[in-house]
Backbone as ProteinMPNN parsed JSONL, in Angstrom:
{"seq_chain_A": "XXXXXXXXXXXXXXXXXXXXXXXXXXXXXXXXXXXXXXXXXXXXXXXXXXXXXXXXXXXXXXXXXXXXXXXXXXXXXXXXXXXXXXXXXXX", "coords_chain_A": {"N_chain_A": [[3.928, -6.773, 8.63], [2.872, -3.333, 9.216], [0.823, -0.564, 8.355], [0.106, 2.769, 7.48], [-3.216, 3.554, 8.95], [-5.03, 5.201, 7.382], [-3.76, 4.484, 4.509], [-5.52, 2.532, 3.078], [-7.819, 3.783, 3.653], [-9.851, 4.994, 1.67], [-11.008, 7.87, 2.084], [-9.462, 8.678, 3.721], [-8.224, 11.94, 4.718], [-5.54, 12.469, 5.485], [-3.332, 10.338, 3.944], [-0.809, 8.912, 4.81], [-0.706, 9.006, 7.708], [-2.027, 8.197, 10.552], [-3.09, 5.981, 12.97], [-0.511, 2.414, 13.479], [-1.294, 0.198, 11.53], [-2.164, -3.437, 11.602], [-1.053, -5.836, 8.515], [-0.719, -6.85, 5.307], [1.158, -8.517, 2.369], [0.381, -10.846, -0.476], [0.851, -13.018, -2.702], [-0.767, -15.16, -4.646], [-1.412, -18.013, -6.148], [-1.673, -17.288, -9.51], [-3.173, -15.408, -9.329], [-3.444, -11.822, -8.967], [-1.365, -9.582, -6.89], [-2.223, -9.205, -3.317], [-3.365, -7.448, -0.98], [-3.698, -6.973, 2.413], [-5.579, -5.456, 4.773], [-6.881, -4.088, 7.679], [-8.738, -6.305, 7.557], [-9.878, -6.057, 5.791], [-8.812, -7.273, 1.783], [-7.377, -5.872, -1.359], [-7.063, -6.484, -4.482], [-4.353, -5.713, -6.433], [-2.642, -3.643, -9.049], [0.154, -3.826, -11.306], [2.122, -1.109, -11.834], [4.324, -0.506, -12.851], [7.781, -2.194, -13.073], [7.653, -2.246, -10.29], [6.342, -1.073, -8.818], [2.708, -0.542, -7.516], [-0.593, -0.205, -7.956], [-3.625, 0.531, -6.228], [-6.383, -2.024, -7.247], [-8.037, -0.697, -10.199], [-7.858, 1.527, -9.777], [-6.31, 4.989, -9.52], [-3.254, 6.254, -9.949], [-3.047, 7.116, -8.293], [-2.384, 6.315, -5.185], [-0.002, 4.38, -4.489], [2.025, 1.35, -3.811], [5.506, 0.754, -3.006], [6.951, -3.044, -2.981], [10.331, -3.505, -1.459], [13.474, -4.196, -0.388], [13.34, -4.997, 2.959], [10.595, -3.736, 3.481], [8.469, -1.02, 2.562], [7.452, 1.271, 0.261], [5.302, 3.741, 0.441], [3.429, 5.416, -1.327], [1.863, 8.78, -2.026], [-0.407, 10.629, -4.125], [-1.176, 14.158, -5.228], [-2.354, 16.06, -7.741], [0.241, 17.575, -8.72], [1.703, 17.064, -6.925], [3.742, 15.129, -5.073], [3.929, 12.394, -2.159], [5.524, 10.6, 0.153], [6.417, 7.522, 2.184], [8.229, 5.846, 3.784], [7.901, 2.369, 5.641], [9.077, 0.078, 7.291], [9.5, -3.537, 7.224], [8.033, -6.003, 9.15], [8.223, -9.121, 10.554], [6.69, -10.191, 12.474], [2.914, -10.412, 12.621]], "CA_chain_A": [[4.185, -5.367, 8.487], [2.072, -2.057, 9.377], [0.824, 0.043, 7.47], [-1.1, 3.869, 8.093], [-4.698, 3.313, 8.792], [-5.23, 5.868, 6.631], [-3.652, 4.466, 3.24], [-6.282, 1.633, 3.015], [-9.054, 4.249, 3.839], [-9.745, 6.15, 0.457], [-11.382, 8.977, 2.852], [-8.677, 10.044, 4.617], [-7.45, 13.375, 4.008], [-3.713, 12.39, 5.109], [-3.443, 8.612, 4.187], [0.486, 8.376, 5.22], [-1.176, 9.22, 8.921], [-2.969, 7.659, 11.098], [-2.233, 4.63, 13.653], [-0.596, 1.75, 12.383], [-2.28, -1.446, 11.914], [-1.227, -5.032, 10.466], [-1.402, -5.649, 7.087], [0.322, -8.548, 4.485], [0.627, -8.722, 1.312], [0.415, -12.131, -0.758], [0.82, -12.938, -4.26], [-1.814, -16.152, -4.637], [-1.112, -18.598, -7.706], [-2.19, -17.477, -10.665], [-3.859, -14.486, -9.076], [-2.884, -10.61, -8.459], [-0.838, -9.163, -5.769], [-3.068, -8.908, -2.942], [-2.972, -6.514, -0.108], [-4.804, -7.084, 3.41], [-5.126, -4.517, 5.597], [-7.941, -3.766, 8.534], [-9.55, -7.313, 7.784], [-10.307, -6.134, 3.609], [-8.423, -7.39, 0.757], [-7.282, -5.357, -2.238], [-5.831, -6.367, -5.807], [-2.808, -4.486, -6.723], [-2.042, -3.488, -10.002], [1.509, -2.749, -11.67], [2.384, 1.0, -12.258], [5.919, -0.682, -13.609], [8.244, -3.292, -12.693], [8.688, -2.156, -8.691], [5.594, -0.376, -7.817], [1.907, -1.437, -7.288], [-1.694, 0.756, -7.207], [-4.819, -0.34, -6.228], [-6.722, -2.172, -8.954], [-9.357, -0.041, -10.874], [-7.889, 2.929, -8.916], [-5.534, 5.767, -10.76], [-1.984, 5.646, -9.316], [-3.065, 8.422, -6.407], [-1.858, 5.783, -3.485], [0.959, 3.523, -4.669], [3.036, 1.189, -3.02], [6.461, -0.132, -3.79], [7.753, -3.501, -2.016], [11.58, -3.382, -1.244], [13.771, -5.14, 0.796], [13.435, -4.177, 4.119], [9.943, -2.97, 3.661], [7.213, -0.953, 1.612], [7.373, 3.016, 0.521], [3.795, 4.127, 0.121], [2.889, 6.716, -1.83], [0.612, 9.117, -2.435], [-0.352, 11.578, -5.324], [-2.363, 14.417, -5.482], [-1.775, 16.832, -8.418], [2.028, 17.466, -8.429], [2.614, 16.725, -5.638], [4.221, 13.598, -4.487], [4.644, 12.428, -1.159], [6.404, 8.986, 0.502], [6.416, 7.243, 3.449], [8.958, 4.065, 4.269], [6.878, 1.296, 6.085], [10.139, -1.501, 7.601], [8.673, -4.838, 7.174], [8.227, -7.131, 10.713], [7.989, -10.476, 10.611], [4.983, -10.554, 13.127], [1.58, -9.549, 12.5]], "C_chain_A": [[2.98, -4.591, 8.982], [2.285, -1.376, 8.479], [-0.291, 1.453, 8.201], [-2.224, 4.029, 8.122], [-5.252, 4.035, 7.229], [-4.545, 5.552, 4.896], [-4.552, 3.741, 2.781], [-7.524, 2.655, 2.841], [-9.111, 5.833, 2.844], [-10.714, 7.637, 1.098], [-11.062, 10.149, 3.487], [-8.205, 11.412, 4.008], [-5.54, 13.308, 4.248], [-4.008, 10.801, 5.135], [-2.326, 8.142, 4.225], [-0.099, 8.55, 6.934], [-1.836, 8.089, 9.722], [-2.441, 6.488, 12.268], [-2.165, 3.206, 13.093], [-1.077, 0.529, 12.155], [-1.725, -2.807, 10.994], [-1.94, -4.767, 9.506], [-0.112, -6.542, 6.598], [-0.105, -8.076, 2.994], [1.207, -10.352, 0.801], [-0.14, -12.323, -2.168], [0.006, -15.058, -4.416], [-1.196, -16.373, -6.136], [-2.323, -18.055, -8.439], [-3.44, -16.222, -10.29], [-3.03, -12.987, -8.703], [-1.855, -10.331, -7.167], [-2.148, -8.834, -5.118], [-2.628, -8.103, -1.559], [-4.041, -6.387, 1.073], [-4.571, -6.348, 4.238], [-6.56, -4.183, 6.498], [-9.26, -4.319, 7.516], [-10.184, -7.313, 5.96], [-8.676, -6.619, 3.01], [-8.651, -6.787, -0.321], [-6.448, -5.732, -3.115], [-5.162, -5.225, -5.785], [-2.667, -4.954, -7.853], [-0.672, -3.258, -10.532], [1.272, -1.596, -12.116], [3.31, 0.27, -13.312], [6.004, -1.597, -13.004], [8.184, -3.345, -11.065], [7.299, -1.419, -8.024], [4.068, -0.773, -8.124], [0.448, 0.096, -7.237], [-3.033, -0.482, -7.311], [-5.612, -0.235, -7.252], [-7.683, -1.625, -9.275], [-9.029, 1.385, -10.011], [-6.678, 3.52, -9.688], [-4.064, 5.233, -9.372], [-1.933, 6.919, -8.235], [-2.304, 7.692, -5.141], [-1.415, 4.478, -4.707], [1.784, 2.638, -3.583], [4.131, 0.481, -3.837], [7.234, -1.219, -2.896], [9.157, -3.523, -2.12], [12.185, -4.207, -0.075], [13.969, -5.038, 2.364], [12.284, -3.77, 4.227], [8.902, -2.451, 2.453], [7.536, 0.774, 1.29], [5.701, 2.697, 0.072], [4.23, 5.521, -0.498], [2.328, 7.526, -2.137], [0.863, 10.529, -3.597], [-1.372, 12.674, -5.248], [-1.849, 16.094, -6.346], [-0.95, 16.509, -8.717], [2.557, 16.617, -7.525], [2.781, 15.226, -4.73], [4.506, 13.578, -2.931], [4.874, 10.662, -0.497], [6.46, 8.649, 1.977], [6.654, 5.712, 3.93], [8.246, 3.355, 5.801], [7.849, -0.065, 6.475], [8.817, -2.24, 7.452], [8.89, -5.402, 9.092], [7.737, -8.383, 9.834], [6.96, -11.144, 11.292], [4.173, -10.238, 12.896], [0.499, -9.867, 13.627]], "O_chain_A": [[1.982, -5.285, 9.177], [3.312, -1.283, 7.807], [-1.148, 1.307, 9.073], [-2.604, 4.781, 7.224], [-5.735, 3.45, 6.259], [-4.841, 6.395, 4.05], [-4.744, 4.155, 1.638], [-8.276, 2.408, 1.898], [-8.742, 6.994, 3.021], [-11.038, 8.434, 0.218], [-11.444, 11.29, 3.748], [-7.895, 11.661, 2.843], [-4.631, 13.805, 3.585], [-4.651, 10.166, 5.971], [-2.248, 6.989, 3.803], [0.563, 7.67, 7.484], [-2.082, 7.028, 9.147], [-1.236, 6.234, 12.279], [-3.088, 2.673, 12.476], [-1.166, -0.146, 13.18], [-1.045, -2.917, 9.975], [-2.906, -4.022, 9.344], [0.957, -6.83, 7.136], [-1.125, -7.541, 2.56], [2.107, -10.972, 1.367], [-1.205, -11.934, -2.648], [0.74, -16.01, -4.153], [-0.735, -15.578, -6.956], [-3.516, -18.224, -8.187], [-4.486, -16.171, -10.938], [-1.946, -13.108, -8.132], [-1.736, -11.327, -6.453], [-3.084, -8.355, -5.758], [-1.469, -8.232, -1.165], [-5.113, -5.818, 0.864], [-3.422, -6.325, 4.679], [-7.498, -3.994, 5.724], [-10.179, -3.706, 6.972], [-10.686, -8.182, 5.246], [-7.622, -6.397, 3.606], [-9.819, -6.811, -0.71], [-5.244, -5.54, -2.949], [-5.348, -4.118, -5.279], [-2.562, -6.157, -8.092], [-0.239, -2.202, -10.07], [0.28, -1.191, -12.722], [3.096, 0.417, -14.515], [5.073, -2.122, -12.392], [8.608, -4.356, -10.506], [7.237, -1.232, -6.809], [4.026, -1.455, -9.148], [0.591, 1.138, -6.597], [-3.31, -1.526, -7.903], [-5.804, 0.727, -7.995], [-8.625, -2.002, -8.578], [-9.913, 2.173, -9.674], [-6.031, 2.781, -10.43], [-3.964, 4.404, -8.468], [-1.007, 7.439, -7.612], [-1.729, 8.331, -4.26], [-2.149, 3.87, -5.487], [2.176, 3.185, -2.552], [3.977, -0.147, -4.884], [8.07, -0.78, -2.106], [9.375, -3.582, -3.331], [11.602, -4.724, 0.879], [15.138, -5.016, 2.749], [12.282, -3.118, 5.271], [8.534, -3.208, 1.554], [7.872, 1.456, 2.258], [5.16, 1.719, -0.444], [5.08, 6.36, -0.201], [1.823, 7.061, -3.158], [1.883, 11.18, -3.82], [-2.532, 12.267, -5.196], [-1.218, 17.004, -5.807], [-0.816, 15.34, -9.079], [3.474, 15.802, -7.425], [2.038, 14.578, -3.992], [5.157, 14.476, -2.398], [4.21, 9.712, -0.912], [6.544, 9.516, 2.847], [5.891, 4.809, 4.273], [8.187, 3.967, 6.867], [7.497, -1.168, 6.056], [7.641, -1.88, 7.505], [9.76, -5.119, 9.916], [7.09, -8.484, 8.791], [6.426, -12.215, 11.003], [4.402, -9.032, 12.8], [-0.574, -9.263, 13.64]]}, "name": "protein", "num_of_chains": 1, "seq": "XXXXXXXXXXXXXXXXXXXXXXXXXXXXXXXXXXXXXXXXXXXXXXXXXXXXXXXXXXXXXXXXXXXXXXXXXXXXXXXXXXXXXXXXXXX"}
């Protein structure tokens, strides 16, 4: 899969943006959801049953996997915003 440079990079000012770059995620025995994206690895926490934030981080940038794919999310205030991510099979 791809994902928006910018969700990985707690800097950006839009982090659904950016160009998109590989990225996997991979649930390791007996270890966290993990999330690789421009060559780092990040634990993932549960929010709930379906959606995921990064670990030691508030639930500002979420993702949720699905079949077909990933929504991302981001939070800031109120205001919610989303951004469906298809899965590929190549990286």
């Amino acid at each position: 899969m791809t994902l928006p440079s910018g969700f990985a990079d707690f800097d950006a000012a839009a982090p659904l943006d950016g160009p998109l770059i590989p990225a996997r995620i991979d649930r390791p025995a007996s270890r966290p959801l993990t999330l690789t994206v421009g060559g780092r690895g990040f634990a993932l926490a549960p929010v709930d049953d379906t959606e995921f934030r990064f670990s030691g981080w508030s639930e500002q940038r979420t993702l949720q996997p699905e079949r077909g794919g990933l929504t991302l999310r981001v939070r800031r205030g109120r205001a919610v915003a989303d951004r469906h991510v298809p899965a590929r099979s190549a990286l």
